[in-house]
C-alpha positions as CSV (number, residue, x, y, z in Angstrom):
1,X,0.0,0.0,0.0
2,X,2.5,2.6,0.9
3,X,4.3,1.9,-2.5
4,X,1.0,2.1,-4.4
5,X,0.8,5.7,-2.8
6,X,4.2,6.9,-3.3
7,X,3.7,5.8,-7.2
8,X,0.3,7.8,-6.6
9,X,2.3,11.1,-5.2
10,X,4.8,10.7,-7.9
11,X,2.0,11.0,-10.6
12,X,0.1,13.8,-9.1
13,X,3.5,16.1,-8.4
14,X,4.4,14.8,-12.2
15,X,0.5,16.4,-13.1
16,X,0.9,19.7,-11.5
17,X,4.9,20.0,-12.9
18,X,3.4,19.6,-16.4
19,X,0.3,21.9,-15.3
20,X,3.2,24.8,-14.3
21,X,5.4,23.9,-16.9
22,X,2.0,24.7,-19.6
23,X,1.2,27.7,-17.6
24,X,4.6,29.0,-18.5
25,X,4.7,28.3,-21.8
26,X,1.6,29.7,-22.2
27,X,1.9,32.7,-20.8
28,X,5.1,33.4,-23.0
29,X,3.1,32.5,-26.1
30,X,-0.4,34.8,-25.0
31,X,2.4,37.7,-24.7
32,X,3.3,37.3,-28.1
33,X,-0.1,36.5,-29.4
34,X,-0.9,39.6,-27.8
35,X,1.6,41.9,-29.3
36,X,0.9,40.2,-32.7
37,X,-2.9,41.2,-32.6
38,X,-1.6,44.7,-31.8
39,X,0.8,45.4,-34.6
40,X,-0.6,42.6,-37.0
41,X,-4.6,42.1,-37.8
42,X,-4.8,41.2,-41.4
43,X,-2.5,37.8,-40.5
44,X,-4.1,36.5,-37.1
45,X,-3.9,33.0,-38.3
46,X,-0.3,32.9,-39.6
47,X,2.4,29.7,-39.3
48,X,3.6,31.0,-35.9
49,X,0.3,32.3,-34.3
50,X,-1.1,29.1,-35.5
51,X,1.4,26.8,-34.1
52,X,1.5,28.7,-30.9
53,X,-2.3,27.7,-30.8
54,X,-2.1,24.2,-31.8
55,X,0.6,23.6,-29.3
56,X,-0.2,25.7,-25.7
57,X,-4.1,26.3,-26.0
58,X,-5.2,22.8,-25.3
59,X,-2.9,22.4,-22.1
60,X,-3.5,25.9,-21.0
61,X,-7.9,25.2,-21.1
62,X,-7.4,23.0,-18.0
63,X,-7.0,25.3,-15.5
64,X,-8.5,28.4,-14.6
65,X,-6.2,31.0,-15.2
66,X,-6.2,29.7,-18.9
67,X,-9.8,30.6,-19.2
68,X,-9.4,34.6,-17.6
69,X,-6.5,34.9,-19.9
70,X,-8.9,33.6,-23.4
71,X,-11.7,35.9,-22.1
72,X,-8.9,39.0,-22.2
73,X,-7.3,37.9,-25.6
74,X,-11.2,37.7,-26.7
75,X,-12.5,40.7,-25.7
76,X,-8.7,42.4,-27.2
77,X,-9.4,40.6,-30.6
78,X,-12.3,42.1,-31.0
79,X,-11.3,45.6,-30.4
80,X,-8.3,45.0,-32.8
81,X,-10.7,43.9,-35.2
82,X,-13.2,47.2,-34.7
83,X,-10.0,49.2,-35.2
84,X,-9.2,46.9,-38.3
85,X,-12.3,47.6,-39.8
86,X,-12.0,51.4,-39.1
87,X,-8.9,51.4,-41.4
88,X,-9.7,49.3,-43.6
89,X,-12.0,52.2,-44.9
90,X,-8.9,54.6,-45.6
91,X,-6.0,52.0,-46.3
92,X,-5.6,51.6,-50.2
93,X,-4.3,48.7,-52.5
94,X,-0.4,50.2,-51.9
95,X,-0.8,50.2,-48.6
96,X,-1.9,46.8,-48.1
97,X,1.3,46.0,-49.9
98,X,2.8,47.7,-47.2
99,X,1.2,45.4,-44.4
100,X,1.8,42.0,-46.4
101,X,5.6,43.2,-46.2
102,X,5.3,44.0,-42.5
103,X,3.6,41.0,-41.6
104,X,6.4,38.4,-43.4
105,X,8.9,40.3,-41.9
106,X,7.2,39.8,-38.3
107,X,6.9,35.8,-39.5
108,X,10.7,35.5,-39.2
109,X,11.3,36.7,-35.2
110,X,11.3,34.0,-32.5
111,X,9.4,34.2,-29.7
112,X,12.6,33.6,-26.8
113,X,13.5,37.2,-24.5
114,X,16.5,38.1,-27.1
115,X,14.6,38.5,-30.1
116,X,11.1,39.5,-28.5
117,X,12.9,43.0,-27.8
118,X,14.4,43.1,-31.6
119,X,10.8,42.2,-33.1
120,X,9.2,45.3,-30.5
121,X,11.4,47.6,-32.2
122,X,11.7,46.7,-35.4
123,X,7.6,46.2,-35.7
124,X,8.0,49.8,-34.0
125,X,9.7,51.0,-37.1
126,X,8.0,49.1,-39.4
127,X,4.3,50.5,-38.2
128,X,5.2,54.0,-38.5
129,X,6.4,53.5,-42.2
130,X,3.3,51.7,-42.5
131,X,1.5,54.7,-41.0
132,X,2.8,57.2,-42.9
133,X,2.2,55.4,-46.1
134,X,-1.5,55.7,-45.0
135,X,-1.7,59.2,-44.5
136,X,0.3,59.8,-47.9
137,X,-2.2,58.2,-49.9
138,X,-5.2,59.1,-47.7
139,X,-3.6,63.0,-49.2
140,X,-3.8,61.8,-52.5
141,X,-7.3,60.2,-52.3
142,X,-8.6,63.6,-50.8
143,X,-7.2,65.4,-54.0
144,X,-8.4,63.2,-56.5
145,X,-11.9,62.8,-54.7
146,X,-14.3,64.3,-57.1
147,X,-17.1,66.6,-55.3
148,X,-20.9,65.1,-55.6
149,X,-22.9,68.0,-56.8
150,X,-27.0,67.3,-55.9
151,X,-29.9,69.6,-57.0
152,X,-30.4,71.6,-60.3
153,X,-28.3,74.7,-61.0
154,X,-29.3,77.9,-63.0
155,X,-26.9,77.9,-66.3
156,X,-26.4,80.7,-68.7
157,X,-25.8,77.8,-71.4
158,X,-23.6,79.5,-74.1
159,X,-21.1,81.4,-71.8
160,X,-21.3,77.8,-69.8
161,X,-20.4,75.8,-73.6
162,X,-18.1,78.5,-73.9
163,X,-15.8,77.7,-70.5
164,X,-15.9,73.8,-71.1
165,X,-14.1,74.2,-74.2
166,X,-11.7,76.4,-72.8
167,X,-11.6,74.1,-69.9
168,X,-10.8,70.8,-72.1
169,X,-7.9,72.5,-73.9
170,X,-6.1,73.7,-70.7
171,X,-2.9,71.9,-71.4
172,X,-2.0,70.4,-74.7
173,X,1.4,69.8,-74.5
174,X,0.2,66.9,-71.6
175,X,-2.6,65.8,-73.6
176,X,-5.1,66.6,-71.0
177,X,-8.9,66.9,-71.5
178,X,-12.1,67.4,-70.2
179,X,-12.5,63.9,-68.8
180,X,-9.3,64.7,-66.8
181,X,-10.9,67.6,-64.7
182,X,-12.0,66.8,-61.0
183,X,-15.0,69.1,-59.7
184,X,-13.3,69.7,-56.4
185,X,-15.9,71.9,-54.7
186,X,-18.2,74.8,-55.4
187,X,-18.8,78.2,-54.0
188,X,-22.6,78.8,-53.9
189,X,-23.9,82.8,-54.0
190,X,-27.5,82.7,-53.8
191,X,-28.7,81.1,-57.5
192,X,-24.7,81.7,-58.9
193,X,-22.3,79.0,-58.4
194,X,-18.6,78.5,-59.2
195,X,-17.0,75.1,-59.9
196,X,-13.2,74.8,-58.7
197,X,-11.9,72.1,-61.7
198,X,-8.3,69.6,-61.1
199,X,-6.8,68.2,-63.7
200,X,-5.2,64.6,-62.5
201,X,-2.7,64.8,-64.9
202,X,-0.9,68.3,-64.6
203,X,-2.6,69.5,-61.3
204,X,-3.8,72.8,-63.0
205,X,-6.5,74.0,-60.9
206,X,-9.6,76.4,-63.4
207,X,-13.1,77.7,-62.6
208,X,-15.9,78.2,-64.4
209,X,-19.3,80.1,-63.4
210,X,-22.7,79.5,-64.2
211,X,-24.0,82.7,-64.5
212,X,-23.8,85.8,-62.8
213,X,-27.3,87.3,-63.3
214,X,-29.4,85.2,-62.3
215,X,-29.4,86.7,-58.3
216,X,-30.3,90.1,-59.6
217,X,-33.2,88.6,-62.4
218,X,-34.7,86.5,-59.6
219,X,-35.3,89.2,-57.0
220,X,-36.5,91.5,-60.0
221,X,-38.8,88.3,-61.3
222,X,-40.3,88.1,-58.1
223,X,-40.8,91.8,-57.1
224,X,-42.6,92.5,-60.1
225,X,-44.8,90.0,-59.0
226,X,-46.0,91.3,-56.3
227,X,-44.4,88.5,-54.2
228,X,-41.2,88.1,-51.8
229,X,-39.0,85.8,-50.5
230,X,-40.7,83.4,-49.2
231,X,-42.7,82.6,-52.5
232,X,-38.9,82.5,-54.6
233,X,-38.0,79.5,-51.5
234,X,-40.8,77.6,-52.4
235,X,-40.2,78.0,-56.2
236,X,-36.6,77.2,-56.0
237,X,-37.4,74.3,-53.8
238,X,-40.3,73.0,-55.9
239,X,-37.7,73.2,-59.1
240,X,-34.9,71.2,-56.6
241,X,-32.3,74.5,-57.2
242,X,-30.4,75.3,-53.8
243,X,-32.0,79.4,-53.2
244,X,-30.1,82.4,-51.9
245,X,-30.2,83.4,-47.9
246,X,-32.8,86.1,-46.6
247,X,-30.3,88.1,-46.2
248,X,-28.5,87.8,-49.6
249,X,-32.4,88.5,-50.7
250,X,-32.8,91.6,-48.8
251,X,-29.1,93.3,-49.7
252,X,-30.4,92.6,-53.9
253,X,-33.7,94.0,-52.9
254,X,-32.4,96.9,-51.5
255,X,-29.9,98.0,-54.4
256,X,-32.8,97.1,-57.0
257,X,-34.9,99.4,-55.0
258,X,-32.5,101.8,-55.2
259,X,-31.8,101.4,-58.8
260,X,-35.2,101.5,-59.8
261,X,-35.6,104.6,-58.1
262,X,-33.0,106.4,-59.8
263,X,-34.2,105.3,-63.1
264,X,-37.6,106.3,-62.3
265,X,-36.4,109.4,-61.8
266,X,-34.5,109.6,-64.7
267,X,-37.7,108.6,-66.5
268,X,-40.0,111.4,-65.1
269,X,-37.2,114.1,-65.7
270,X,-37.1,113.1,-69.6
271,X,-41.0,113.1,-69.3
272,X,-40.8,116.6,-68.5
273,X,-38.9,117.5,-70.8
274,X,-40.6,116.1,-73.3
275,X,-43.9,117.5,-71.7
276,X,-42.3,121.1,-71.7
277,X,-41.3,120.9,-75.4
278,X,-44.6,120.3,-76.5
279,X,-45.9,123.1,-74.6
280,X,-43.8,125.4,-76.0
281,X,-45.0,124.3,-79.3
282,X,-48.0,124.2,-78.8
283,X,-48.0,128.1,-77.1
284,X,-49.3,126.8,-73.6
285,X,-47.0,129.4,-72.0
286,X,-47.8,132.0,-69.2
287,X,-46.8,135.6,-69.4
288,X,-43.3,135.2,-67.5
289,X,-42.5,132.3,-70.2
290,X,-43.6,129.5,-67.8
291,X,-44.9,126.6,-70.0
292,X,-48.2,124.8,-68.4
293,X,-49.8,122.0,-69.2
294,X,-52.8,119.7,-68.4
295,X,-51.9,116.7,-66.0
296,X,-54.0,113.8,-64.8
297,X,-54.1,112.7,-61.0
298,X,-55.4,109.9,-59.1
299,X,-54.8,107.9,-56.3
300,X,-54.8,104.1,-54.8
301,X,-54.4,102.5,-51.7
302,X,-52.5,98.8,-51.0
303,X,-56.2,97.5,-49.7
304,X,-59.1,98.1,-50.7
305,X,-62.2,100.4,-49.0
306,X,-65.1,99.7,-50.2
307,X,-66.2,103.2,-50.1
308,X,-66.6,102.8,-46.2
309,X,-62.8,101.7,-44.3
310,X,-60.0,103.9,-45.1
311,X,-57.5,102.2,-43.1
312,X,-54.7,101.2,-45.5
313,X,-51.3,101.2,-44.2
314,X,-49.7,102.3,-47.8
315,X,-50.8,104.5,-50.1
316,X,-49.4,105.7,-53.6
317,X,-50.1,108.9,-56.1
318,X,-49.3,109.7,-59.6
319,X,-49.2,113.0,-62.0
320,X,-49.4,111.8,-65.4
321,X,-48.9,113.9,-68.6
322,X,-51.4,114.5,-71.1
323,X,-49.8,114.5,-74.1
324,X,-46.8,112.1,-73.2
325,X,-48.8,109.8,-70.8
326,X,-45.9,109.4,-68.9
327,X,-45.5,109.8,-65.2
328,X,-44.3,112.9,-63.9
329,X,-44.6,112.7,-60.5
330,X,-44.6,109.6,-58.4
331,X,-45.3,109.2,-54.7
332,X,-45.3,106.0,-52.1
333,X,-46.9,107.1,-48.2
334,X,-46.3,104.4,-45.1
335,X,-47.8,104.3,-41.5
336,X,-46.2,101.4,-40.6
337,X,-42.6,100.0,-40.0
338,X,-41.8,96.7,-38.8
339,X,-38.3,97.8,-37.2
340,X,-40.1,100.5,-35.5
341,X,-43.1,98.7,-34.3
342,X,-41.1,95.6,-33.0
343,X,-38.7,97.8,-30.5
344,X,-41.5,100.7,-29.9
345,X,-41.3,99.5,-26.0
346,X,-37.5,99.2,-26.3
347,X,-35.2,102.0,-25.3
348,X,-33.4,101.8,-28.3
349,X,-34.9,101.3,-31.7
350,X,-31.6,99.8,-33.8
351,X,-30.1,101.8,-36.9
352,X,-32.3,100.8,-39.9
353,X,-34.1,102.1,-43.4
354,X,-37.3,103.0,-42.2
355,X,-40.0,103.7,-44.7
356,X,-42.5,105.1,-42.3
357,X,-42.8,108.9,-43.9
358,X,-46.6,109.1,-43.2
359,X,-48.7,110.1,-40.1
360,X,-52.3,111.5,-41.2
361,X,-55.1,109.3,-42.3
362,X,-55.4,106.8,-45.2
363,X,-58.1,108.9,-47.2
364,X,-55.6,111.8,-47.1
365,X,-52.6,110.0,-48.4
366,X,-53.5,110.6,-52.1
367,X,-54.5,114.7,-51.4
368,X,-50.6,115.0,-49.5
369,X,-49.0,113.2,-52.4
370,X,-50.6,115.1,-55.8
371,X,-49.8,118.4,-53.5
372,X,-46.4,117.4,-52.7
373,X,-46.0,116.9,-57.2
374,X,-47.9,120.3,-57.6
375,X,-45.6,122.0,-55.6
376,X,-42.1,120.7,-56.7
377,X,-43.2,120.9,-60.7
378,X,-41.3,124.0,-61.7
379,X,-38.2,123.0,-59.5
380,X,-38.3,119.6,-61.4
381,X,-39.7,120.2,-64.7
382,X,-40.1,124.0,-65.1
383,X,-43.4,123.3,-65.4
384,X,-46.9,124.3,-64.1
385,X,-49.4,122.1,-63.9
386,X,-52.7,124.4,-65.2
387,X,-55.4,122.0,-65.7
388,X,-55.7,119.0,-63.5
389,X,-58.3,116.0,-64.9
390,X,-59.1,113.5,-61.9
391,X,-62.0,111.7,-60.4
392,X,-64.9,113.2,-58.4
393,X,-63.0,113.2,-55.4
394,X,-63.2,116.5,-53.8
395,X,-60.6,116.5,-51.1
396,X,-57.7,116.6,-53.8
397,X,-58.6,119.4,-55.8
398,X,-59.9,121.3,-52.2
399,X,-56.1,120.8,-50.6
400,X,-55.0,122.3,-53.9
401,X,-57.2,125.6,-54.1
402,X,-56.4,125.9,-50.3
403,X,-52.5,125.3,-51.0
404,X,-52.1,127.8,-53.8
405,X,-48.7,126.6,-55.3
406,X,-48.8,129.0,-58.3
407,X,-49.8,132.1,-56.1
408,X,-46.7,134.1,-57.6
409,X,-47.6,133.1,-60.9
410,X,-51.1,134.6,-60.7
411,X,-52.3,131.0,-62.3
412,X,-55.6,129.5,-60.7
413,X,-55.4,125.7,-60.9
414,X,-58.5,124.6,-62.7
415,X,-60.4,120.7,-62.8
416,X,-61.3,118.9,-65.9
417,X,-63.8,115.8,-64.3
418,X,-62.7,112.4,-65.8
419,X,-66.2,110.9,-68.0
420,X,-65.0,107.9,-66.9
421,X,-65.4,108.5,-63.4
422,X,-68.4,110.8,-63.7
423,X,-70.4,107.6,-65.1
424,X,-69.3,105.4,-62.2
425,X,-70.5,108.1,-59.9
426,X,-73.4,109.0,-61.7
427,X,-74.3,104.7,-61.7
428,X,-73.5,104.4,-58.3
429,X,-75.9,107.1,-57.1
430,X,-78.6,105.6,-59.1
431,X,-77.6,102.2,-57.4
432,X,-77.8,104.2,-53.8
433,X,-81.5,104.7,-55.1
434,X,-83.0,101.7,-55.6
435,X,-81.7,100.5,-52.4
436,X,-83.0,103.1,-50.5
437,X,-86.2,101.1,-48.9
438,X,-87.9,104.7,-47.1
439,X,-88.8,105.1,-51.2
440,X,-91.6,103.5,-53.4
441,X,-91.0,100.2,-54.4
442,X,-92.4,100.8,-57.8
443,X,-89.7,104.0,-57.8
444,X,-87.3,101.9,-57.0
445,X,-88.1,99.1,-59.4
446,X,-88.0,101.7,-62.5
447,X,-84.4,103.0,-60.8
448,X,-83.0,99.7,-61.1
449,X,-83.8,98.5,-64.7
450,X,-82.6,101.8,-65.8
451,X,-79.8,101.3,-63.6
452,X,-78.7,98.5,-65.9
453,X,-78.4,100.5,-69.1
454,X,-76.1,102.9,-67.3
455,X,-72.8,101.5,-67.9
């Protein structure tokens, strides 16, 4: 008995020497399966990873230590691969040459404590060549990446034609042509675009433009409309083209504004001219030498009154020739401004263009306005205007008798009534008539069907 259990002590402290011996060798081989997952992930399964498997993993299973140190190699595997797949993405063809290199030179070192420290450094060296082969070509892809354009664009089409020819004949002593150029990018104003070109050959670097009107046409398309910007956003959208800013709306507005203004000006002063010329001809002139001549007036608000709610906000006038029909005088009255009404409880109202110029009542806007062109006619035009045809409204040609802007001139300002409008009024007493229920019914019958014929 007591030999059986001495052969019995000899196997177990044989089991456990074999147990350390495996744990040693193990733990050698994890450490370099480690470092190889670090510095090498496209050859995992390579003759020495493999035969470092194949020989320690099926000992090193038995006890539990082996199993903590699979569950860390695991869980660092698949980290490696994460990464692996990050740069996979950005590594090209050359530089996978690169890592095939790297990983049959890393096939060739041992695994004892000599070489271990020779393979850190030297797969030290070799990863940093490695990385910055990546970021060379990662450089290059950049550069030769050609920009996606999405949408519709606005394209004046011969001067467009024109540039790509000039564009495919950039260098000819290379050879290069159209099919060489690169978009690289493109600088967006509003509805004009510029295209930044790369030729892959020669590296020349041209530009072309789309147009450079179509900013200015599309703020004057949609002003004379009647719309803003808010209706061009939905048309642009609608028609998948990429519209201006607000703001790069409101800065073309403005200068449009401004230039219609000045040739509106322009265009009344040649009217005057004109009007004063004929005058002269025609021997309308006063006994200081004043030509005068007969002007028609009238009025309109930006919403409507019925007859009964004169509350517009806006209101415009015009003095129009006779003989020319062409505008002499032109005038725009506000109540309202935005700026001002949004900080009116602020201390501070911020600098702005404010086109509030108006304070009275809606009905007078169109008196203040005809007035204003009576009294600034012979400073303009060297005019005066004699004979005045409008509607029946009274108030105008009241403000003017009142006014007197040709006192000095001993000239009386006399009205000619417009037929046009003496019908309407005429029609729309008779219509005032027949609705009139304190009268006959039988009157008011008659009223009505002749109320018909009056038109």
């Amino acid at each position: 008995m007591d030999l059986k259990l001495d052969d019995d002590l000899d196997n177990d402290l044989d089991i456990r020497n074999s147990e350390q011996d495996g744990n040693e060798n193990f733990t050698t081989t994890a450490m370099t399966m480690d470092h190889d997952l670090n510095y090498d992930l496209d050859n995992e399964n390579t003759a020495t990873t493999s035969a470092m498997n194949k020989t320690s993993v099926k000992d090193y299973r038995k006890s539990n230590k082996s199993r903590i140190h699979l569950s860390r190699r695991r869980i660092k595997y698949k980290g490696c691969i994460k990464r692996k797949d990050k740069k996979k993405n950005s590594v090209s063809k050359n530089n996978r040459d690169v890592e095939e290199i790297f990983n049959n030179s890393t096939e060739t070192l041992t695994t004892n404590d000599h070489e271990e420290i020779s393979h850190e450094d030297s797969s030290l060296n070799i990863r940093e060549e490695l990385e910055e082969g990546i970021e060379e070509e990662r450089v290059t892809i950049e550069a030769n990446q050609e920009y996606r354009m999405e949408g519709q664009r606005i394209v004046a089409i011969q001067d467009f034609i024109n540039s790509l020819k000039l564009l495919g004949d950039h260098n000819k002593d290379m050879a290069c042509t159209l099919s060489n150029m690169i978009v690289q990018k493109e600088i967006r104003n509003g509805l004009e675009s510029t295209l930044i070109f790369k030729c892959n050959m020669c590296n020349k670097v041209k530009s072309i433009q789309t147009n450079n009107t179509a900013n200015e046409t599309s703020v004057i398309g949609i002003m004379n409309i009647g719309s803003g910007y808010s209706h061009l956003e939905q048309l642009t959208s609608a028609m998948d083209i990429p519209c201006m800013s607000n703001a790069t709306y409101q800065k073309i507005q403005n200068r449009v504004c401004d230039s219609w203004e000045e040739a509106a000006l322009e265009s009344m002063i040649e009217a005057g001219q004109e009007e004063k010329r004929l005058a002269i001809e025609n021997g309308d002139v006063t006994d200081n030498g004043i030509p005068y001549i007969t002007v028609v007036c009238d009025g309109s608000w930006a919403k409507r009154s019925y007859r009964t709610n004169y509350n517009s906000l806006s209101g415009a006038a015009a003095i129009v020739g006779y003989r020319t029909r062409k505008v002499l005088h032109l005038g725009v009255k506000n109540k309202f401004c935005l700026v001002c009404k949004k900080n009116e409880n602020h201390d501070s109202i911020p600098e702005h263009k404010c086109y509030k110029n108006f304070t009275g009542s809606s009905s007078s806007m169109e008196s203040f306005i005809i007035a204003e062109g009576f009294q600034q006619s012979l400073n303009t035009h060297g005019l005066i205007y004699r004979f005045m045809i409008a509607d029946g409204d009274s108030s105008v040609f009241k403000t003017l008798l009142d006014l007197r802007p040709y006192a000095s001139h001993s000239i009386k300002i006399e009205k000619i009534e417009c037929k046009n409008h003496l019908l309407r009024n005429y029609r729309n007493k008779l219509r005032d008539l027949f609705q009139n229920t304190n009268l006959p019914i039988i009157l008011r019958r008659k009223v009505k069907v002749g109320t018909l014929f009056v038109r």
